[in-house]
TIRO-2110 file (N, C-alpha, C; in Angstrom, 1 decimal):
// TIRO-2110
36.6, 150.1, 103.0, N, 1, A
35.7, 149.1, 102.5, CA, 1, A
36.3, 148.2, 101.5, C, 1, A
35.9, 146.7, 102.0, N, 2, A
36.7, 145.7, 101.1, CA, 2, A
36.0, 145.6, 99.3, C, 2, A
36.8, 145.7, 98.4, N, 3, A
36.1, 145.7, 96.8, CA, 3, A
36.2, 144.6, 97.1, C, 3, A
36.3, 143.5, 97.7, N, 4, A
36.0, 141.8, 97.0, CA, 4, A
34.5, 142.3, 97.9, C, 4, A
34.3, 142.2, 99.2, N, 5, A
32.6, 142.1, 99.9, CA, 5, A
32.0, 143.1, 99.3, C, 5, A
32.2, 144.7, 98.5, N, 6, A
31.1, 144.9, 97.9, CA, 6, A
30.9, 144.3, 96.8, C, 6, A
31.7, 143.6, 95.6, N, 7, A
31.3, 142.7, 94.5, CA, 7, A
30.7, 141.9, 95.1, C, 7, A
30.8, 141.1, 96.1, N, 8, A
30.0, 140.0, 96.4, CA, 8, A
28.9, 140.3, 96.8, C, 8, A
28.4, 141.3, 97.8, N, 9, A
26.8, 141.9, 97.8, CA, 9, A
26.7, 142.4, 96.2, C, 9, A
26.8, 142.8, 95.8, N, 10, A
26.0, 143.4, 94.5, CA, 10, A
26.0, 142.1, 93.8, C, 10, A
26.6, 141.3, 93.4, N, 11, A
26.0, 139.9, 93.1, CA, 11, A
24.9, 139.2, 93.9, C, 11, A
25.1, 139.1, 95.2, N, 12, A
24.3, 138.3, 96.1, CA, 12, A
22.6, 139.8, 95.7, C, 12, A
22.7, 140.6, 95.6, N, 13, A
21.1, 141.5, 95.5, CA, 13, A
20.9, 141.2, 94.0, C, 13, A
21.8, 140.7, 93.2, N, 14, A
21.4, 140.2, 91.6, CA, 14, A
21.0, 139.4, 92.1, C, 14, A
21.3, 138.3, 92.2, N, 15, A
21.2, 137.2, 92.7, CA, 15, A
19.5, 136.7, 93.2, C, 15, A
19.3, 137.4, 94.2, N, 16, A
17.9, 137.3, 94.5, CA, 16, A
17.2, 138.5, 94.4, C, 16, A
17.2, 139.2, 92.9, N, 17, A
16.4, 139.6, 92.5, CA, 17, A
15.6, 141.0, 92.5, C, 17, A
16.8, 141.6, 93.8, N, 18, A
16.4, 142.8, 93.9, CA, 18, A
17.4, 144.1, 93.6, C, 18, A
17.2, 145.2, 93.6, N, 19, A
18.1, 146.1, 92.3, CA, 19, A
19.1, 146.4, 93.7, C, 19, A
20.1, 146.2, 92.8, N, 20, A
21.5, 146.9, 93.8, CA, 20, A
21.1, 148.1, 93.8, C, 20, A
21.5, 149.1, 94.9, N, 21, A
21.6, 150.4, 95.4, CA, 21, A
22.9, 150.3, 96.8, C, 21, A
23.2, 151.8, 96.3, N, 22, A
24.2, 152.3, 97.3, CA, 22, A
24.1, 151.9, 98.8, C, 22, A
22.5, 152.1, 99.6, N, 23, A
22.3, 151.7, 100.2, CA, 23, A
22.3, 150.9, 100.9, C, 23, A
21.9, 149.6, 100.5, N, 24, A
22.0, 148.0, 100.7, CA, 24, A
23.4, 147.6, 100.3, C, 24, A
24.1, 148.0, 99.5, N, 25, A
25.8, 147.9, 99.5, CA, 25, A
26.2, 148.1, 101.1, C, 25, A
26.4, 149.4, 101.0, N, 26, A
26.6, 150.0, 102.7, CA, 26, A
26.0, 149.7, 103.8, C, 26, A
24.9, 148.8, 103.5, N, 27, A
24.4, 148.3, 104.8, CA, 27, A
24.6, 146.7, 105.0, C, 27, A
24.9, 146.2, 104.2, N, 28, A
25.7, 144.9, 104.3, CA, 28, A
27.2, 145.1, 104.6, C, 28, A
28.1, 145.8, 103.6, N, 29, A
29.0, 146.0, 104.4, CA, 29, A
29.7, 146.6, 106.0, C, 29, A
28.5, 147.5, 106.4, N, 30, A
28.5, 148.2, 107.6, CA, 30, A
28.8, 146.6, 108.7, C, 30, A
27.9, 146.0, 108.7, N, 31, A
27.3, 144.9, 109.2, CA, 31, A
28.6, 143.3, 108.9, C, 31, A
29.0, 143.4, 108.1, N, 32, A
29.6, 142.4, 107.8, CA, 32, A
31.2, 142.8, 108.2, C, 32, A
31.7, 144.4, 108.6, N, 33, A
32.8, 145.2, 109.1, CA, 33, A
33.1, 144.6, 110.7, C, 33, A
31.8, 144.6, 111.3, N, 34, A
31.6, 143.9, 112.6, CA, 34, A
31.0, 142.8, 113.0, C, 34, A
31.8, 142.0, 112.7, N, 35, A
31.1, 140.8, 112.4, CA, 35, A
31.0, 140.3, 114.3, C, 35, A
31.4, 140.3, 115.0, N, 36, A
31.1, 140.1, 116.7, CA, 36, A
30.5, 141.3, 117.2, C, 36, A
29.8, 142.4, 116.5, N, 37, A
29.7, 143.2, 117.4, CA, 37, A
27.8, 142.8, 116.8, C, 37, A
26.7, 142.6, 117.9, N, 38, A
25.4, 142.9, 117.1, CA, 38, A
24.9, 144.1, 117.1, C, 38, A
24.9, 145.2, 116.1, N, 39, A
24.6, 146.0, 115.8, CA, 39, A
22.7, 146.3, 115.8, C, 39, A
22.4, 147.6, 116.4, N, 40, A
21.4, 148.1, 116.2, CA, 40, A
21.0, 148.8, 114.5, C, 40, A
19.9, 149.3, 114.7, N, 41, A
19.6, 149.9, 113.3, CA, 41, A
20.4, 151.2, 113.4, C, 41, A
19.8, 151.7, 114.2, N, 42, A
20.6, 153.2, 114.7, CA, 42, A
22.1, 152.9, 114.8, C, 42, A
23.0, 151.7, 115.0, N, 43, A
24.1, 152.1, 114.9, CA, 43, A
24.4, 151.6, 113.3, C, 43, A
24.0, 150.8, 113.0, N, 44, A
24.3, 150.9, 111.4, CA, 44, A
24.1, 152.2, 111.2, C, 44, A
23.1, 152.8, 111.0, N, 45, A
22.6, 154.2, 110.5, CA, 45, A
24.0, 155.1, 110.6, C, 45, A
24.4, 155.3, 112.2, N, 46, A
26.0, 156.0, 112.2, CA, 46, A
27.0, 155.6, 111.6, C, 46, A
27.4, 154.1, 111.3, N, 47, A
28.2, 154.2, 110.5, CA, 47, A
28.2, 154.1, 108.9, C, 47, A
27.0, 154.1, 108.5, N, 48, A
26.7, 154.6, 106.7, CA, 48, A
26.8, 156.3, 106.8, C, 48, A
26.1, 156.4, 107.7, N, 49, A
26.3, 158.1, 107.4, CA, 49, A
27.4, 158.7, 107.2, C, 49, A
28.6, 157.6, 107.8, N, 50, A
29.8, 158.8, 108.3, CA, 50, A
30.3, 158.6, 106.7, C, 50, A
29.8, 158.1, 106.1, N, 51, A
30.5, 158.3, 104.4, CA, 51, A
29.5, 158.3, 103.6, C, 51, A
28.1, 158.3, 104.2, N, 52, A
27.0, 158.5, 103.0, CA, 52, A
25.7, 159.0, 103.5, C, 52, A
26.0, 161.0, 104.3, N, 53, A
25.4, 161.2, 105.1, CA, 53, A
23.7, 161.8, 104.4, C, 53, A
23.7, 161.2, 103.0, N, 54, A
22.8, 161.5, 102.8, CA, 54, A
21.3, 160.3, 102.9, C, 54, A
21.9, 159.2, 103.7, N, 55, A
20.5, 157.9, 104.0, CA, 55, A
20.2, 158.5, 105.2, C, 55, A
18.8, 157.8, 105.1, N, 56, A
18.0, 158.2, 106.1, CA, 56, A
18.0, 157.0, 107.4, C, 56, A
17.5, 157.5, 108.5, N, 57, A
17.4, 156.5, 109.1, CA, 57, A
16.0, 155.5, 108.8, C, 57, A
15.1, 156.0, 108.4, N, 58, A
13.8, 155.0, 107.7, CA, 58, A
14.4, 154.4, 106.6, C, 58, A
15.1, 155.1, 105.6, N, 59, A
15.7, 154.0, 104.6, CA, 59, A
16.5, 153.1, 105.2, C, 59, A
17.0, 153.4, 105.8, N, 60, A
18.2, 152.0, 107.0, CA, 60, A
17.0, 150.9, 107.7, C, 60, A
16.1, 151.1, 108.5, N, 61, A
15.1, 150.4, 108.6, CA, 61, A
14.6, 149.6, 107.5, C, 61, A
14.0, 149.8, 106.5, N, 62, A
13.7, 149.5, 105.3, CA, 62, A
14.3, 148.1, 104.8, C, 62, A
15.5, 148.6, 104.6, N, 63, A
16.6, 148.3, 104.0, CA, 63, A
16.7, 146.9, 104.9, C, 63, A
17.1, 146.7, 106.3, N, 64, A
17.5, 145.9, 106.6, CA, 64, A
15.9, 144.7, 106.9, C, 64, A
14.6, 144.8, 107.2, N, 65, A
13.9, 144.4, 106.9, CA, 65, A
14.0, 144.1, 105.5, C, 65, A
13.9, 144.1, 104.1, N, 66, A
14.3, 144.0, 102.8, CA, 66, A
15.5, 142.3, 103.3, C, 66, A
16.7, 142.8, 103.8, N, 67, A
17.5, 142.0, 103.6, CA, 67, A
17.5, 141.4, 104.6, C, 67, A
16.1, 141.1, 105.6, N, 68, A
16.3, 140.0, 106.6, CA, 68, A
15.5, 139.2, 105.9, C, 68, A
14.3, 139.7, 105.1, N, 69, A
13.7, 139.1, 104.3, CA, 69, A
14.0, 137.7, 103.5, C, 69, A
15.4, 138.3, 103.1, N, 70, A
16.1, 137.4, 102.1, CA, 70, A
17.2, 136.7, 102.7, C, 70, A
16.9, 136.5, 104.1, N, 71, A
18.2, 135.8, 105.1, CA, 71, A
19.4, 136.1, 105.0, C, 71, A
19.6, 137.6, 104.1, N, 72, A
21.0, 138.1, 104.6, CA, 72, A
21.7, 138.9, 105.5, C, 72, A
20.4, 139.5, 106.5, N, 73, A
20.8, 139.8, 107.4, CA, 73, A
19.7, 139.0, 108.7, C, 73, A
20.6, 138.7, 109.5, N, 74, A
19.9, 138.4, 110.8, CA, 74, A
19.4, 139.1, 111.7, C, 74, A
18.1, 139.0, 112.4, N, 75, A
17.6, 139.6, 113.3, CA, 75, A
18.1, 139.2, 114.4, C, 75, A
17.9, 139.2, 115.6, N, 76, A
18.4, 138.8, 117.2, CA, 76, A
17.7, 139.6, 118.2, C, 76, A
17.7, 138.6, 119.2, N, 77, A
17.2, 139.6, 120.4, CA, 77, A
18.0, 138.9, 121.5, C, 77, A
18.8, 140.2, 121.8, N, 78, A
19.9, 139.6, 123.2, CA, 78, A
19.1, 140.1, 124.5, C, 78, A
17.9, 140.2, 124.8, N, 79, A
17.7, 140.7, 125.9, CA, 79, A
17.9, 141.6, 126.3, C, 79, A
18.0, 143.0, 125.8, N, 80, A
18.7, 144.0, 126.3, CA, 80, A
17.6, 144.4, 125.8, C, 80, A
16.8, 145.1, 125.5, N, 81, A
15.7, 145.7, 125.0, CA, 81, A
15.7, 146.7, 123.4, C, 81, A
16.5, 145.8, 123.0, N, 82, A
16.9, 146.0, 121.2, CA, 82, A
16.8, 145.4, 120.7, C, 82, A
16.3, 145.1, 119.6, N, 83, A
16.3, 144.4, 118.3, CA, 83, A
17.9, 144.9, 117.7, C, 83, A
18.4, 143.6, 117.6, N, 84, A
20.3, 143.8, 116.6, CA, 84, A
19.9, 143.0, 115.9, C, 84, A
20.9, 143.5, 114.9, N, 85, A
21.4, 143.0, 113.6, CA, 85, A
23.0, 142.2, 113.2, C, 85, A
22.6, 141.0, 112.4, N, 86, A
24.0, 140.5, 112.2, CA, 86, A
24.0, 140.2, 111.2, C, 86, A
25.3, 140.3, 110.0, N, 87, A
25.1, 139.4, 108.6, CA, 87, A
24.5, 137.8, 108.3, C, 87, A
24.1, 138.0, 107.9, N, 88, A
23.5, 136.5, 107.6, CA, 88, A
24.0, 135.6, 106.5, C, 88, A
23.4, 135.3, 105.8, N, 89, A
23.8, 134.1, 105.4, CA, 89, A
24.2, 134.0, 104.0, C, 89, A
25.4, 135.0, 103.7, N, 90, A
25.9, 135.9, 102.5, CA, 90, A
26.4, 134.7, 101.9, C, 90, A
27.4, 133.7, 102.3, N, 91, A
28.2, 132.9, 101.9, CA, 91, A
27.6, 131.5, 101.5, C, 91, A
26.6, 130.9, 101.1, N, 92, A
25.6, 130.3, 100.5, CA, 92, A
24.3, 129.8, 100.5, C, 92, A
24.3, 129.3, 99.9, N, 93, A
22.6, 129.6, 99.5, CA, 93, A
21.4, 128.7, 100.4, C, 93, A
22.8, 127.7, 100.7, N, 94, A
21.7, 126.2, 101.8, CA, 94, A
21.7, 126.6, 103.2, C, 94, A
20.6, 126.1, 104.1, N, 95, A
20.6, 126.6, 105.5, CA, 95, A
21.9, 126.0, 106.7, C, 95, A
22.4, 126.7, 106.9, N, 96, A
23.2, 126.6, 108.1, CA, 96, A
22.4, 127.0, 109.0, C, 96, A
23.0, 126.8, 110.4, N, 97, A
22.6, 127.3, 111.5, CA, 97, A
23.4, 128.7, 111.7, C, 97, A
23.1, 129.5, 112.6, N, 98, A
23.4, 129.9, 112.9, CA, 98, A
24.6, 129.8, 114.1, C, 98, A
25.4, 130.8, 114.9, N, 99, A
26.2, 130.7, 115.8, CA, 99, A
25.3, 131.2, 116.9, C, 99, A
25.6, 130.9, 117.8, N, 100, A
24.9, 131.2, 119.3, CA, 100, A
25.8, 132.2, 120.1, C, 100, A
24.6, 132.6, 121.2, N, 101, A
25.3, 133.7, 121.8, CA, 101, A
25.5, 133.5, 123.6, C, 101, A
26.5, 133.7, 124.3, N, 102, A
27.0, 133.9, 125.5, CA, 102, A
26.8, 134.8, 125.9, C, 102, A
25.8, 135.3, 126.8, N, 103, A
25.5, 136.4, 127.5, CA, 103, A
25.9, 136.5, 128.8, C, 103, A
26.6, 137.6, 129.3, N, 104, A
27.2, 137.7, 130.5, CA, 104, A
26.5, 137.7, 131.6, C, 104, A
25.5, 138.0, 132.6, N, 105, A
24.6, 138.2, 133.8, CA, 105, A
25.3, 140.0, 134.3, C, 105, A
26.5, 139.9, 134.7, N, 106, A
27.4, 140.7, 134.9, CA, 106, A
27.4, 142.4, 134.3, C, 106, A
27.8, 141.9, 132.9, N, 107, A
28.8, 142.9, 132.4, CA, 107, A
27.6, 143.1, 130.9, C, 107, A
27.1, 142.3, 130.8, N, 108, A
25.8, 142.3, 129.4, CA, 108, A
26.8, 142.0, 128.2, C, 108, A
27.9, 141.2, 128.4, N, 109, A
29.0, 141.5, 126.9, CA, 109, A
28.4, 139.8, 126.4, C, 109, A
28.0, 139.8, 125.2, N, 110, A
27.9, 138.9, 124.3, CA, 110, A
28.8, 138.0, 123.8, C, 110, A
29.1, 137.2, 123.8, N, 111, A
30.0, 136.4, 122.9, CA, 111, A
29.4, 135.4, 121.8, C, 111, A
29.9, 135.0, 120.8, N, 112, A
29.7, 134.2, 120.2, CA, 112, A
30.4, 133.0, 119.9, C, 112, A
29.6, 132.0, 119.9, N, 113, A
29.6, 130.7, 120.2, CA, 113, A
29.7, 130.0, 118.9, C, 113, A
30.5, 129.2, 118.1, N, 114, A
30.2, 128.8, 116.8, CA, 114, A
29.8, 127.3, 116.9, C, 114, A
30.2, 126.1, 117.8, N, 115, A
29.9, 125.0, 117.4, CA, 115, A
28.6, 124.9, 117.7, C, 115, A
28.2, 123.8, 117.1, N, 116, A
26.6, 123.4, 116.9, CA, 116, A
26.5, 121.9, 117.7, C, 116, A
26.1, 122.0, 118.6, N, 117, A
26.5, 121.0, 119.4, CA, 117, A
25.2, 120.5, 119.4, C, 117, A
23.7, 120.5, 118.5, N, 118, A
22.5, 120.2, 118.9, CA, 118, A
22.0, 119.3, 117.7, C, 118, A
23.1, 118.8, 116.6, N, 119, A
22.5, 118.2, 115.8, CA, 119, A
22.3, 116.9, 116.0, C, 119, A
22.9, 116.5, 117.0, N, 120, A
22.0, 115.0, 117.1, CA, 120, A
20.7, 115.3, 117.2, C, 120, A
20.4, 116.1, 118.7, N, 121, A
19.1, 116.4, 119.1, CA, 121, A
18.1, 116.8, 118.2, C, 121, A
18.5, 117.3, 116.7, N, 122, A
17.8, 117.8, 115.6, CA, 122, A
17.5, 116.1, 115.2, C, 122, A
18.6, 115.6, 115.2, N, 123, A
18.4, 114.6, 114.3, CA, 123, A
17.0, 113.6, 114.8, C, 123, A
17.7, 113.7, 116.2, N, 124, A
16.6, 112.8, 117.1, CA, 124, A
14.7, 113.3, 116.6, C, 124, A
14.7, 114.2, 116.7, N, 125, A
13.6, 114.9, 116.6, CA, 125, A
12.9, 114.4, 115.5, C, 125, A
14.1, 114.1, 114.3, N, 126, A
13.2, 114.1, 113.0, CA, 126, A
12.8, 112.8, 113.3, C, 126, A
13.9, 112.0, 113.3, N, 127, A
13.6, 110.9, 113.8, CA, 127, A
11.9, 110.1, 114.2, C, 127, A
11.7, 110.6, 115.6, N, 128, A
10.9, 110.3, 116.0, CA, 128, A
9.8, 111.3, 115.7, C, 128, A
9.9, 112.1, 115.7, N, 129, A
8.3, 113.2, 114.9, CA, 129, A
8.2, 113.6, 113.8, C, 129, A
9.7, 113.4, 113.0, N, 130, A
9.3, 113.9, 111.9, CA, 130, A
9.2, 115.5, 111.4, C, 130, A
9.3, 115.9, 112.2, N, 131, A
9.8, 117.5, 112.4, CA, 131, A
11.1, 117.8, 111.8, C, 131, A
11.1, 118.4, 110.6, N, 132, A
13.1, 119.0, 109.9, CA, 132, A
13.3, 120.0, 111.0, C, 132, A
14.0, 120.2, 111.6, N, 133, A
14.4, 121.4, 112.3, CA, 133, A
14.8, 122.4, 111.3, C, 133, A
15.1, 123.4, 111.0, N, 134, A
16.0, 123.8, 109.6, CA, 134, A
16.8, 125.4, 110.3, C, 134, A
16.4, 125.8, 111.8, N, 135, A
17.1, 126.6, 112.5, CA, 135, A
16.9, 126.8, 113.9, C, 135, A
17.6, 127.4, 114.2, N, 136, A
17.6, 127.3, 116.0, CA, 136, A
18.4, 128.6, 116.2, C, 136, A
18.3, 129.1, 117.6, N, 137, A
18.8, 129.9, 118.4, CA, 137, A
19.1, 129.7, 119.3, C, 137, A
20.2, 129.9, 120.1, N, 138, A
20.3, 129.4, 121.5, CA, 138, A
21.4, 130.5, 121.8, C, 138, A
20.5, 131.0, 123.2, N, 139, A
21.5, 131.5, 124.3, CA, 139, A
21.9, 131.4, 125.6, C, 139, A
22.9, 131.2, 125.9, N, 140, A
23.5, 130.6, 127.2, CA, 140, A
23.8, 131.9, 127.9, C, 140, A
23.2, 131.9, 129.3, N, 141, A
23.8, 132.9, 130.3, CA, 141, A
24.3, 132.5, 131.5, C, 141, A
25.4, 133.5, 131.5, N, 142, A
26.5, 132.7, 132.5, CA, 142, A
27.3, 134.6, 133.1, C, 142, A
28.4, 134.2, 133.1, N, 143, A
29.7, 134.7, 133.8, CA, 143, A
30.4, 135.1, 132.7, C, 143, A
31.5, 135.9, 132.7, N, 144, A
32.1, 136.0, 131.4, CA, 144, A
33.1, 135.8, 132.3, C, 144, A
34.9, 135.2, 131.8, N, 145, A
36.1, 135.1, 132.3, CA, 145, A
36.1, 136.8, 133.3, C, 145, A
36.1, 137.6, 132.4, N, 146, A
36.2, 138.7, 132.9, CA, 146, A
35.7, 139.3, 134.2, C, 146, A
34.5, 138.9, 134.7, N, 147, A
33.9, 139.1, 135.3, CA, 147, A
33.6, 138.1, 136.9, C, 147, A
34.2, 136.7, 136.3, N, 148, A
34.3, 135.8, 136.7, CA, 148, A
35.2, 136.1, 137.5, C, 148, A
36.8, 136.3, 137.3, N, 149, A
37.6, 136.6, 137.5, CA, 149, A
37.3, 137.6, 138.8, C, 149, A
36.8, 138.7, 138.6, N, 150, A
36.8, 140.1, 139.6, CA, 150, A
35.4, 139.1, 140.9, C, 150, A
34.6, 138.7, 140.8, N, 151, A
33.2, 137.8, 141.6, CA, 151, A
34.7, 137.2, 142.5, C, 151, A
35.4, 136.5, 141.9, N, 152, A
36.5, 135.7, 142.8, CA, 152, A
37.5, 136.5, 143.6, C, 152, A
37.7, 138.2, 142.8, N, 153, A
38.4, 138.4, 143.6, CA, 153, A
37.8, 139.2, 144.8, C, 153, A
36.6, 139.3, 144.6, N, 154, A
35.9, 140.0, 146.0, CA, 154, A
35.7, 139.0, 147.0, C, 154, A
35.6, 137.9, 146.3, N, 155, A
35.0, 136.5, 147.5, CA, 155, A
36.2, 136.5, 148.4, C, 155, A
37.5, 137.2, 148.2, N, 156, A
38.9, 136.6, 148.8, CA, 156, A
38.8, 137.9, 149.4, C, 156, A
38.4, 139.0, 149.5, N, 157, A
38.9, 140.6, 150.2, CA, 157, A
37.9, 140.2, 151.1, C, 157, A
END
């Protein structure tokens, strides 16, 4: 575990006002360790346990509602029939967008997408309705290279 990211969570739960605990340490860092992978509650849960096997899995739940609360951890729904988790928006205080996700059809593997290719269309919006957009989601489903790849090589056998 990195000592600069847990100083920086125990500042960021000073910060907005809620008491640092062991806990919420380990469950930001858990999450911020994998940053491409979107983790479930239950797999956060396994990896705090394996060095702090005394949390519960309801305190892990808790915990991460607590800090979606406070937009530092993200909720998601990939379609898979889970609710995942991803760090949020540790590194300042103004709204960014989020990154987007690439879902495979195939193989169910996720990718993530960082450019934001929708801010005109935000802009447009305000523009004409007056609507601030202030976040978005978006998921694209497709093919992954991987998978792509093997579809081509059956089309040839």
């Amino acid at each position: 575990m990195a000592g600069g990211d847990r100083e920086k969570f125990r500042r960021l739960l000073k910060q907005n006002g809620i008491k640092v605990t062991e806990q919420r340490i380990r469950i930001l860092l858990a999450l911020s360790s994998c940053p491409e992978k979107h983790l479930t509650a239950e797999e956060i849960y396994e990896i705090v346990k394996t060095d702090f096997p005394e949390i519960g899995l309801a305190t892990v739940y808790r915990t991460i509602q607590l800090l979606s609360d406070l937009h530092l951890v993200d909720r998601i729904n990939l379609d898979d029939g889970f609710v995942r988790y991803e760090i949020g928006n540790v590194d300042t205080k103004e709204m960014k967008h989020h990154h987007h996700h690439l879902i495979c059809r195939e193989c169910g593997k996720v990718i993530s997408f960082q450019d934001d290719l929708l801010e005109g269309l935000e802009k447009k919006i305000q523009e004409t309705t007056g609507f601030f957009v202030m976040d978005h989601e978006v998921k694209l489903y497709g093919i992954c290279i991987e998978c792509g790849g093997k579809l081509i090589e059956k089309k040839r056998t």
